[in-house]
KOLMIFI-801968 format. One record per atom (N, C-alpha, C, CB): z, y, x. Coordinates in steps of 0.05 Angstrom, whole numbers, plus 5000, padded with zeros to 4 digits. Glycine has a CB too. Layout:
REM KOLMIFI-801968
ZYX/...
//
This chain:
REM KOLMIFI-801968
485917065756/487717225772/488017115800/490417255758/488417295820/487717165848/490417185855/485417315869/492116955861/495416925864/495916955897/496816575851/493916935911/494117055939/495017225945/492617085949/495617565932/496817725936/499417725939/496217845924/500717585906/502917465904/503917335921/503017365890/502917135934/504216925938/505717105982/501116565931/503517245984/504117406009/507317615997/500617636018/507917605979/510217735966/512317615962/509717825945/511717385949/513517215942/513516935937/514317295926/515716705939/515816475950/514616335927/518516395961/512716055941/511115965915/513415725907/507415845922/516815785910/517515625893/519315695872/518215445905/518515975870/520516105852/520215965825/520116445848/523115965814/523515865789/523716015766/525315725790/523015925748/522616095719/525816005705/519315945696/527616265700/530616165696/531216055671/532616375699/529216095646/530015935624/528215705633/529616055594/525915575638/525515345638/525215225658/524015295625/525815325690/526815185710/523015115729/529114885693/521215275711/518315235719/517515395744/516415325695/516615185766/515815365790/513215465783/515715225818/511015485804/509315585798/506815295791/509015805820/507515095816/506614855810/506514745779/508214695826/509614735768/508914635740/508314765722/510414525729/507515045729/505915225716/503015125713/506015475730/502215135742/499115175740/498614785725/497215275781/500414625722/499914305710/500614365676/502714025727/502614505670/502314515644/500014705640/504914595631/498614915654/496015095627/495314745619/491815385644/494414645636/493214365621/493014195599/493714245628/496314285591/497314185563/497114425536/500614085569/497814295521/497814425491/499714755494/499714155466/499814965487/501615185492/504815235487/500515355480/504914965462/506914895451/508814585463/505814895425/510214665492/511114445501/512214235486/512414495516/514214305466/516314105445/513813965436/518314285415/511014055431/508813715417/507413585435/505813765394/507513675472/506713415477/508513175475/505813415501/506313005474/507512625477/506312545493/507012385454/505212585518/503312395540/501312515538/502612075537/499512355547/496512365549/495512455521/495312075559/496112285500/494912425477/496712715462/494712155454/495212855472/496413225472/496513355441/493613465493/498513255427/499113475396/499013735397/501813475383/497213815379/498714195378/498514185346/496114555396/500414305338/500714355310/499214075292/499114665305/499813815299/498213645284/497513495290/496713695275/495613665305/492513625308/491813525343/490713975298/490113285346/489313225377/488713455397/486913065377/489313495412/487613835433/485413685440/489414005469/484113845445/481313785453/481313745480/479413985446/480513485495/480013475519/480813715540/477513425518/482613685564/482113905576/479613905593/484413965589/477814195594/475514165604/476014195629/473714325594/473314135645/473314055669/473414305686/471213875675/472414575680/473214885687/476414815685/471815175662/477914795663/480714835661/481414635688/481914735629/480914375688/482214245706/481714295740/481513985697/478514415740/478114515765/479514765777/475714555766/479914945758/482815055762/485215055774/483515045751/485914835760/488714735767/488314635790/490014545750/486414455794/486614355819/486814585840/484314185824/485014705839/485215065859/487315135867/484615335844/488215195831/491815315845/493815085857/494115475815/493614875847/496214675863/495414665891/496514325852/492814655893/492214605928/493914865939/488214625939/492615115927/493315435941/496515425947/492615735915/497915305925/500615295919/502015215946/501115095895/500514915934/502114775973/501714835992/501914535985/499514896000/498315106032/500215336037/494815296029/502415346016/503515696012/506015546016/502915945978/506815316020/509515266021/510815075991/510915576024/509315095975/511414975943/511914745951/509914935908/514014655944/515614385945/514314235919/519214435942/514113975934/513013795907/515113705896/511113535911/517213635895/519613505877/521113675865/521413345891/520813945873/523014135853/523213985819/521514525850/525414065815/525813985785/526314155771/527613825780/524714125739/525514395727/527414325706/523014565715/528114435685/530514355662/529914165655/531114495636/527713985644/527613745638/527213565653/526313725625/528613595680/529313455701/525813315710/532013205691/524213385711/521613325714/521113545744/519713385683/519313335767/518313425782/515713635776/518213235795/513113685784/510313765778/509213535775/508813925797/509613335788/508212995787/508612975765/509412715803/511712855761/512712795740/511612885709/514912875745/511613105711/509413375685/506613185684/508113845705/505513155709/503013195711/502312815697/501913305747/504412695710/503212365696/504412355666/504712035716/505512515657/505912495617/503912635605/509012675602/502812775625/500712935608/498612735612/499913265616/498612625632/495412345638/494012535654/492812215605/494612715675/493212835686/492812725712/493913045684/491612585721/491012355738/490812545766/488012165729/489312685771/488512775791/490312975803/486512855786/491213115787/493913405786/496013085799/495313635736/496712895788/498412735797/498112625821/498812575783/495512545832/493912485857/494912725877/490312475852/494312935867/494813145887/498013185895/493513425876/499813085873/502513105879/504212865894/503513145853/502412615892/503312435909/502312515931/502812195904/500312525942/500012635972/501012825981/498012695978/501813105961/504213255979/506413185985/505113455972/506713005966/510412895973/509512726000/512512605942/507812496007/507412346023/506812546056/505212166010/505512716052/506212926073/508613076076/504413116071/509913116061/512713256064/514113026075/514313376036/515012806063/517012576077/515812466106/517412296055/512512516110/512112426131/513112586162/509412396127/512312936154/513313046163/516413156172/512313106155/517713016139/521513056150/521812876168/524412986127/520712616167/522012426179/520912396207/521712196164/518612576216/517812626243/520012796261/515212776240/520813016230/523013176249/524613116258/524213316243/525312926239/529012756245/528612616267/530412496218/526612506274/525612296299/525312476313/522912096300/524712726320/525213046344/527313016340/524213406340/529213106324/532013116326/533513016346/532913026309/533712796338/534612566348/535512646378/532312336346/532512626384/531312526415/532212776423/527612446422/531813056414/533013186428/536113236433/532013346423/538013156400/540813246414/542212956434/543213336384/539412726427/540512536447/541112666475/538412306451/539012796480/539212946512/539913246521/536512946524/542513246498/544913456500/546613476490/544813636498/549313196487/550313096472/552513376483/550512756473/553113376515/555613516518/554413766528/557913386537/551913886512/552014226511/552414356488/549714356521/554614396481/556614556468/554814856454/559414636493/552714876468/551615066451/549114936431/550715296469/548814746434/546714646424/547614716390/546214326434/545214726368/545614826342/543414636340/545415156332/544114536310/542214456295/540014666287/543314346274/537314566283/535414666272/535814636247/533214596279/534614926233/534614916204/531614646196/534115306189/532114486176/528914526165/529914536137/526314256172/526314516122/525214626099/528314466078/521114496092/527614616058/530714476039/529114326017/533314776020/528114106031/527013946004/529213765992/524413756011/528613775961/530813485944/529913215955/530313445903/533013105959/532212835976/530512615954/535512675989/529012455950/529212235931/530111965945/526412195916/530411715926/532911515933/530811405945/534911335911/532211355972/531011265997/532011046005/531111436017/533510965991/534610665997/533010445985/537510625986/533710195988/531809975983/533109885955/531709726010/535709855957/537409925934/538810075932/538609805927/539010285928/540610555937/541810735913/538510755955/542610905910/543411035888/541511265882/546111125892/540711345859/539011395840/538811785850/540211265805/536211845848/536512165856/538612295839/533712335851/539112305828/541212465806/543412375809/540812445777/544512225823/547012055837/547212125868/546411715835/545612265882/546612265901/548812355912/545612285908/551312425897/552612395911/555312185911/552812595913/554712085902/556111745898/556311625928/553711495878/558011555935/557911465970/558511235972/559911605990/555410995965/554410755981/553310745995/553610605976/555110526018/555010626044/554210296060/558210806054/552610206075/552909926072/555609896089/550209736082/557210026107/560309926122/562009966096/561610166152/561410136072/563410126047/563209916045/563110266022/560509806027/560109556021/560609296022/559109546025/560909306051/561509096068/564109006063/561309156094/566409226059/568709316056/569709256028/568809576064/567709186014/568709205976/568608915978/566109365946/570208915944/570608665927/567908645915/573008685905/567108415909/564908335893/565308275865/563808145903/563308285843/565108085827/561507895814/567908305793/561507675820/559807485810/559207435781/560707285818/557607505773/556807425734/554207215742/555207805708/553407155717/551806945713/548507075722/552306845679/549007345712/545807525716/546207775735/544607665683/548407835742/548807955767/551107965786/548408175762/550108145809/551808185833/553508465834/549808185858/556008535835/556108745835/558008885852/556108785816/558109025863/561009205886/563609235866/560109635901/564009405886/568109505876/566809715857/571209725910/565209835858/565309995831/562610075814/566610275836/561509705817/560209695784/557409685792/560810005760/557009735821/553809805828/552709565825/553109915858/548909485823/548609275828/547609205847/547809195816/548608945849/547608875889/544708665881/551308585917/544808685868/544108395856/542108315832/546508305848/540908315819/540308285789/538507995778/538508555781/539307885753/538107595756/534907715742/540407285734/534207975736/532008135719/529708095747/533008545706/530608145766/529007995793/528007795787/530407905815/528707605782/527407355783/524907265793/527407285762/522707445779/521007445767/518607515798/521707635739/519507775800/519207905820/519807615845/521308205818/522607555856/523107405875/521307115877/525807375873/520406965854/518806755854/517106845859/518506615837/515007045852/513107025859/512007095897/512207165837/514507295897/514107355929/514507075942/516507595942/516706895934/516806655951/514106445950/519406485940/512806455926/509206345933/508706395947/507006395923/508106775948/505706825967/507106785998/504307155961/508806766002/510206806029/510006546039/513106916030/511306286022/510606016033/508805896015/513005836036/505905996025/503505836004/503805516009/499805926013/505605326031/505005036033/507705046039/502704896052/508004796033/510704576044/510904706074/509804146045/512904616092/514204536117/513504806128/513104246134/513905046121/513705276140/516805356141/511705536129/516905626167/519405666172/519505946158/520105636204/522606026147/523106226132/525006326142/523406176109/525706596149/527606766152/528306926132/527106896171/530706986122/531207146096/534107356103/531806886065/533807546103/535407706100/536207856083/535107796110/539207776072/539407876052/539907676030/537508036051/542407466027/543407256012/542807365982/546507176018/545407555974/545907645948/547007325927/542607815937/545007405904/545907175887/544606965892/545707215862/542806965918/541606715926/539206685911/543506485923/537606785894/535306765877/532906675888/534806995866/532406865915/529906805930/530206595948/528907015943/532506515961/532706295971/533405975959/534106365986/533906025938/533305865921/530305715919/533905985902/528805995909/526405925913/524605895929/525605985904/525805995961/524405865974/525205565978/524105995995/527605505979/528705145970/526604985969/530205075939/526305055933/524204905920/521504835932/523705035897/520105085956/517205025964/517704815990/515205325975/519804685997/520204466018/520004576044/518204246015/520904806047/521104836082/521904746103/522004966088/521104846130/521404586154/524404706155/518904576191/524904946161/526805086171/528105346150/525705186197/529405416148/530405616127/533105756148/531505426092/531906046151/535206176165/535206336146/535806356198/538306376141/540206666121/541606846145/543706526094/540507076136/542207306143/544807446128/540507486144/546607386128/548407466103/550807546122/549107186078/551907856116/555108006123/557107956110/555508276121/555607996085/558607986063/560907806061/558007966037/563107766067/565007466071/564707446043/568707456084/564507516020/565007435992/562407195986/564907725970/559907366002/557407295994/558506966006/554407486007/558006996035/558606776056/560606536045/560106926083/563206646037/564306516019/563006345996/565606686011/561506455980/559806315961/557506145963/559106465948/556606195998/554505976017/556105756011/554006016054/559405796017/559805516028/561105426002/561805466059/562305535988/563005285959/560005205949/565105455924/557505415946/555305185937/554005055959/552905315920/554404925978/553304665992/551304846012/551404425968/550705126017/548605216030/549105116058/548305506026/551605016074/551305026101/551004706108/553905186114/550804516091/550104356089/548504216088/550404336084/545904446077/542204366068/540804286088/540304606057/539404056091/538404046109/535804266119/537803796107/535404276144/532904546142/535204806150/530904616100/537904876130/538905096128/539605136158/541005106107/540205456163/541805646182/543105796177/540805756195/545305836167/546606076162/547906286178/548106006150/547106526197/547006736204/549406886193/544606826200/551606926204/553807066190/554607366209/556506826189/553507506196/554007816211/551207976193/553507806257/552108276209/548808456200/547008306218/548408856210/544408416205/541908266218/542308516236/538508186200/542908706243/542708916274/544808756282/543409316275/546208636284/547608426305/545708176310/550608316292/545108096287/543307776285/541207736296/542307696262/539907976292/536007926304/535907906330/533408206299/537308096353/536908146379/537007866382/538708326395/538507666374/540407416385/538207246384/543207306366/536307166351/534807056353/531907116371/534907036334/531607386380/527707506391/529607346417/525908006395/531907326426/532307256452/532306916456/535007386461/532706806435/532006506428/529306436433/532506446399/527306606423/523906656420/523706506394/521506516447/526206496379/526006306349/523306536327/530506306328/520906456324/518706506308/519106376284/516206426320/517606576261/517006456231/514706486218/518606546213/514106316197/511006366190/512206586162/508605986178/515206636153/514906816134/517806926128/513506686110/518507246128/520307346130/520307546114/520807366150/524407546095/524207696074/526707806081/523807566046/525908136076/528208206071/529708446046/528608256095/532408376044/532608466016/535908546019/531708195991/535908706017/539408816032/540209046022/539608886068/542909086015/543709345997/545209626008/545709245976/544809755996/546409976010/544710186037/549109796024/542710066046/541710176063/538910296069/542310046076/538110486083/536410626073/533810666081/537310816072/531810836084/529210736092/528610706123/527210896080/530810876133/530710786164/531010546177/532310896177/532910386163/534310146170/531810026161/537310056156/530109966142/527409836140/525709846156/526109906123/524510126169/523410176181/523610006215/523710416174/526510156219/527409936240/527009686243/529409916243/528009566213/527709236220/524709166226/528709036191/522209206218/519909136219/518309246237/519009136198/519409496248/517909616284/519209566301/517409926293/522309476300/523909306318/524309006325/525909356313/523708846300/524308576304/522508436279/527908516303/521508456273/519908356255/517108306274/519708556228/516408466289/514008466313/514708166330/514308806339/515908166330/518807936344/517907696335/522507976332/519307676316/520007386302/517207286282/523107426279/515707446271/513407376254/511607226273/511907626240/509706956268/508806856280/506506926269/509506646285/504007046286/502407216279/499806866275/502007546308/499906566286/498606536289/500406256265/497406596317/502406346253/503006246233/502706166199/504006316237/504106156181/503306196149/501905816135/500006516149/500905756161/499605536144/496905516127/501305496126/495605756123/493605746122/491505936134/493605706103/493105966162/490206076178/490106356179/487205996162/491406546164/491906826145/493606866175/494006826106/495306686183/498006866202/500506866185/497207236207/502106916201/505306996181/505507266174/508506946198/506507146153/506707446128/509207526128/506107396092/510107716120/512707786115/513208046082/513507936149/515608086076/516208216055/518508316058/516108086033/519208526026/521408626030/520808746000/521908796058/524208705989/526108855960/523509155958/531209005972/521509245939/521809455942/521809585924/520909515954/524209725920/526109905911/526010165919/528409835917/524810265941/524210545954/523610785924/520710495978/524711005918/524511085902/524411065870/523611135912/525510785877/525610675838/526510825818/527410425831/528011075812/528611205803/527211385790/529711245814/524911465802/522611575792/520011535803/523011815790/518011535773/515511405781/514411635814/513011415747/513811775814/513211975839/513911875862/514612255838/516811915863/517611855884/516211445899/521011925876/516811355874/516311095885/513111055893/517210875863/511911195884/508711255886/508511325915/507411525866/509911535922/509511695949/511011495966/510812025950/512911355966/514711215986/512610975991/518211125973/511310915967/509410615973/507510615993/507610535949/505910935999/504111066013/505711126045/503011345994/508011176042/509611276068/509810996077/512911456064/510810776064/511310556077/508610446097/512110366054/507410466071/504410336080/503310466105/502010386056/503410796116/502010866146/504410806166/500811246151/507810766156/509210686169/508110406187/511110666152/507810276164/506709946171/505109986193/504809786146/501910076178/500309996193/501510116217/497710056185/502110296227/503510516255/503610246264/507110756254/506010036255/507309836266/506109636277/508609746251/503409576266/501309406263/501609146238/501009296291/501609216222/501309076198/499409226178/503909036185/498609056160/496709136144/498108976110/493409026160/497809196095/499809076070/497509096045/503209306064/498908916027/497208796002/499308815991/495608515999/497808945964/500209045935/500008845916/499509345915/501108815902/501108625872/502808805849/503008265876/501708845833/503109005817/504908775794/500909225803/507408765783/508408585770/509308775751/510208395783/508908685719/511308765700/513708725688/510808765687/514908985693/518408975687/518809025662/520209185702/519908845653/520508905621/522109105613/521708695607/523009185583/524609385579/527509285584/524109495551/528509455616/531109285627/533509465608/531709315669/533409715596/534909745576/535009715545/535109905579/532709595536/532809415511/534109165507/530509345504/533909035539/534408705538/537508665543/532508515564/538309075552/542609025559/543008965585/544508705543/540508945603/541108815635/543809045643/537608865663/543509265636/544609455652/548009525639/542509725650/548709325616/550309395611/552609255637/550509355583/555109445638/557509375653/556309465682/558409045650/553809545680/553409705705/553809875714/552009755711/555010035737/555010285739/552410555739/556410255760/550110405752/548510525756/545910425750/548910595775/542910505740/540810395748/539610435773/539510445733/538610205790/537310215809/534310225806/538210025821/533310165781/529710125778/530010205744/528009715787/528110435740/527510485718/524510485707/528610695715/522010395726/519710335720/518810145702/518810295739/516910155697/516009835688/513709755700/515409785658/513609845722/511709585745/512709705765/507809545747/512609385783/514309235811/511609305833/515108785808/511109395856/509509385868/510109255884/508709555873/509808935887/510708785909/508708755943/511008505893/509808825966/508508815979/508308545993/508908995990/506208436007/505308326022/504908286053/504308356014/505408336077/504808426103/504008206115/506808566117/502408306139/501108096158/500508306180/498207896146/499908146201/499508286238/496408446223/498607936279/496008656235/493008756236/491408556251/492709036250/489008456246/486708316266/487508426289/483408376262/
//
């Protein structure tokens, strides 16, 4: 059936009202069994029995229509009743490619919002007092969690804010960090994740480290342990700051402690010309702009490109959390970061790490919210381009 007619009729994101199916997770389920309640993943039940491979006509298909789909306007993140994107559909079924095609539309859609918002900007910058000025409509896509630690798509409307933040009580546990109401700032389930970034960042003794972003102190801890020449903290929070100084931190030799936001802190240091061979940052409440900023604003700055200690240059990192909420989203945000970067001139290296089952082990109890529901960490890496 040739949906081109249609689609000149009507919008390719109409929803199907009992099961919430656009046309996208239409053309990803023919793929599956006819009887949705027996898939389980990749291995596809119908009545029993295994389905037979989907054939490569069936899948060339699909591919057809999802391309036709998005050329026509369909949104890749719509959600249908079982709170599932078309991605989402498409990686339980193991449909690799149908999922390939859905990370790249999302990665063109956010590349594209966030071009607009950067028009925006610039234009009501330069008509603050004409009174007729109107916002432009754009497209009504669902936001996903765009924070580094941020609140979860299905939460958005929970209002963490990093000036709330700043503003809350803390309360300190043995395995986490948490605000005035329950969020985590913090988690000791990191660990794991934070050592290993502190290797790759200080591969030798006596290099200099910038870290933004105290928390429960985990990663600076471990950078401690690799013997640095110099160590600066970026830390706002008076509770956090507070807890620098009953454990001995302003005391360490090597240490700096930085007390304010790093958008107060950094200008202070690029004007010092204070350089590092390795810089982390890891900060709550705030969102992918404020990232973006830090590393095309001041990270160009302070990274010593002719640093690191072994010849490589200085590296730098960062928490990433960008879409942890769902696998898709964090797929597509990893790819946005990454042409972000290079834009910036960096060039980034992944490591993939495994997250255990963080609701088997209770991490999340007394929490208000989950911030990461995957089970693999894509930790990045960065360095200057040649």
């Amino acid at each position: 059936m040739d949906l081109r007619p249609l689609l000149r009729q009507a919008s390719a994101s109409v929803q199907d009202p009992e099961t919430g199916f656009t046309p996208l997770h239409a053309a990803i389920a023919a793929c599956s069994p006819e009887d949705e309640d027996t898939v389980d993943g990749p291995n596809q039940r119908q009545n029993g029995q295994l389905k037979e491979e989907t054939t490569s006509d069936d899948l060339e298909a699909a591919v057809k229509t999802v391309k036709l789909l998005l050329q026509n306007g369909a949104i890749w993140n719509d959600l249908d009743n079982n709170n599932e994107t078309p991605g989402c559909l498409a990686h339980r079924l193991g449909l690799k490619e149908l999922y390939e095609l859905m990370v790249d539309a999302g990665v063109r859609a956010e590349l594209l919002l966030s071009r607009l918002d950067e028009y925006e900007q610039l234009e009501n910058s330069g008509e603050e007092d004409d009174e007729d000025v109107t916002d432009r409509d754009e497209p009504d896509i669902p936001e996903a969690n765009l924070e580094t630690k941020g609140v979860p798509t299905e939460q958005m409307n929970v209002d963490v804010n990093s000036e709330g933040y700043l503003r809350s009580e803390l309360t300190f546990q043995d395995d986490k960090l948490l605000d005035a109401d329950a969020n985590g700032v913090m988690m000791a389930w990191e660990a794991d994740i934070m050592k290993r970034t502190a290797d790759l960042l200080l591969p030798k003794p006596g290099l200099r480290v910038l870290n933004v972003g105290h928390g429960l102190g985990i990663i600076d801890t471990y950078f401690q342990s690799l013997s640095p020449q110099s160590h600066h903290i970026i830390e706002a929070h008076p509770a956090v700051l507070a807890k620098l100084r009953r454990g001995g931190w302003y005391e360490k030799l090597g240490v700096v402690i930085h007390e304010g936001r790093w958008q107060d802190v950094l200008p202070k240091l690029v004007q010092e010309n204070l350089v590092f061979d390795a810089i982390y940052f890891d900060t709550f409440a705030e969102d992918y702009k404020a990232l973006r900023e830090f590393f095309s604003e001041y990270v160009i700055g302070l990274l010593d490109p002719q640093g690191g200690g072994d010849g490589s240059g200085g590296r730098w990192g960062f928490f990433n959390g960008l879409g942890a909420d769902r696998r898709i989203c964090y797929d597509v945000y990893a790819k946005v970061v990454e042409l972000d970067l290079s834009e910036a001139g960096f060039d980034t290296e992944w490591e993939e790490i495994t997250v255990p089952d963080l609701d088997k082990s209770g991490e999340w109890e007394g929490v208000r919210r989950k911030y990461w529901v995957l089970n693999k960490y894509k930790l990045p890496i960065c360095r200057f381009l040649d």
